[in-house]
N, C-alpha and C positions, 0 to 999 in steps of 0.2 A: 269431509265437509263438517266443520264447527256448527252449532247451533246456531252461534250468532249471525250466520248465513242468513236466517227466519225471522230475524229480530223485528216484531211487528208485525208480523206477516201473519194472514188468515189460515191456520191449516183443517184440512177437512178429514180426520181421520174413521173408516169403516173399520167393524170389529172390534170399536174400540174398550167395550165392559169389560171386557180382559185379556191376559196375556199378552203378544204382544203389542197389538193395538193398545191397551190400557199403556203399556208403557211409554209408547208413543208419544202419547198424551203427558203422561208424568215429565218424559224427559223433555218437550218443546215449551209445556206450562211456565216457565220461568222467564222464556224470551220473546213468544209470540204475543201479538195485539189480542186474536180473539179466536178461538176451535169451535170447528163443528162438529160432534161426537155424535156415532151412529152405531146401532147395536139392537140386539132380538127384546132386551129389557131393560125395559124402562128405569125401574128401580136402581138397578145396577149404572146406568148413567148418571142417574138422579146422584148417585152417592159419590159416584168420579167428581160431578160435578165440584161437590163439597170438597173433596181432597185440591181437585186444582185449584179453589180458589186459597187454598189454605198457603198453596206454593206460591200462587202470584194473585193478590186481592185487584190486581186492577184487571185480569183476566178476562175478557167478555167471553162467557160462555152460553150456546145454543145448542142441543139437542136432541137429536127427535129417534124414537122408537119405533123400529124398521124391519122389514123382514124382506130380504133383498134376494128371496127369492120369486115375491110377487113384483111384477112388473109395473104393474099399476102404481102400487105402494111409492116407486120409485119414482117414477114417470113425475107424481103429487110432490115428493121430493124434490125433486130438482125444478120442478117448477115455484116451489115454495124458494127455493135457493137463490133464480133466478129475481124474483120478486122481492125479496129481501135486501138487496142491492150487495149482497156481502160477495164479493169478488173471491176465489178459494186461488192461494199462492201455492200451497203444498198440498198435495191430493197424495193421498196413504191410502191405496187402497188395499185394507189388510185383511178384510173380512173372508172366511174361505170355509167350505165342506170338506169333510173326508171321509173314510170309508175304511173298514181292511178287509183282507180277506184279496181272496180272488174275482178277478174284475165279473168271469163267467156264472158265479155264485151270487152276484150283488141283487139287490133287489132294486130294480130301473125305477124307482119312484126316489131313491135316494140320489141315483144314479144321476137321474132328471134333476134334481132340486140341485145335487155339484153343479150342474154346467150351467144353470143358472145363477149361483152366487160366483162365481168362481171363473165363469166367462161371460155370460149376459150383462151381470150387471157390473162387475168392474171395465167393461167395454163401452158401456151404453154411460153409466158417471163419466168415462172417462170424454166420452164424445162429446157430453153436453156440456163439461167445465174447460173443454180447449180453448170453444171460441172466446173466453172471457181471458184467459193467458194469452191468448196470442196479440187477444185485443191491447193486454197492459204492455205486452214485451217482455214478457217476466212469469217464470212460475217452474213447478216442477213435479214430477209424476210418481210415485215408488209403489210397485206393484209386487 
């Protein structure tokens, strides 16, 4: 699927400060109407921000500094998302934990915080931006 699939379209990308969420971003910045970037700092958005507008100055860019391991955090999120009226066409949910080692060796507070970025809350976004796609007839999901 070509970019210009998106052309104008609101995308909402997590993890997006860097790798490849940032890229994300770089590569839809030139076709999309407006993103939502989401990430642990702030700073590091703040600066995305400035690069994307450098790619597309008519770019509407919003966002906010998350840590999608708290729930609540999130929950404030998407109700700010909701309230905003910004309808999200392309939902990137790239934001993700890891870990090495042996699963038996892990230390459960990492373990715990994986399954909450990594299945809480890319389930729980996902749930709360459907009824709004479904509502236009239009949108799309990449996990």
């Amino acid at each position: 699927m070509s970019t210009s699939y998106f052309a104008g379209c609101t995308v909402l990308v997590t993890g997006a400060s860097a790798g490849i969420g940032r890229e994300f971003a770089r590569q839809l910045a030139p076709v999309v109407g407006s993103m939502i970037l989401v990430a642990r700092r702030a700073e590091r958005l703040e600066a995305l921000e400035l690069e994307l507008k450098v790619i597309n100055p008519n770019l509407e860019v919003f966002y906010r500094a998350l840590d999608l391991r708290k729930h609540d955090d999130l929950a404030k999120f998407c109700n700010w998302l909701e309230e905003s009226g910004l309808a999200v066409d392309l939902l990137i949910n790239n934001a993700g934990l890891g870990d090495r080692g042996h699963f038996i060796d892990s230390d459960w507070d990492k373990v715990n915080a994986m399954l909450r970025v990594n299945i809480e809350a890319l389930t729980y976004l996902t749930y709360r931006i459907l009824p709004s796609m479904r509502k236009s007839g239009c949108g799309a999901i990449l996990n």
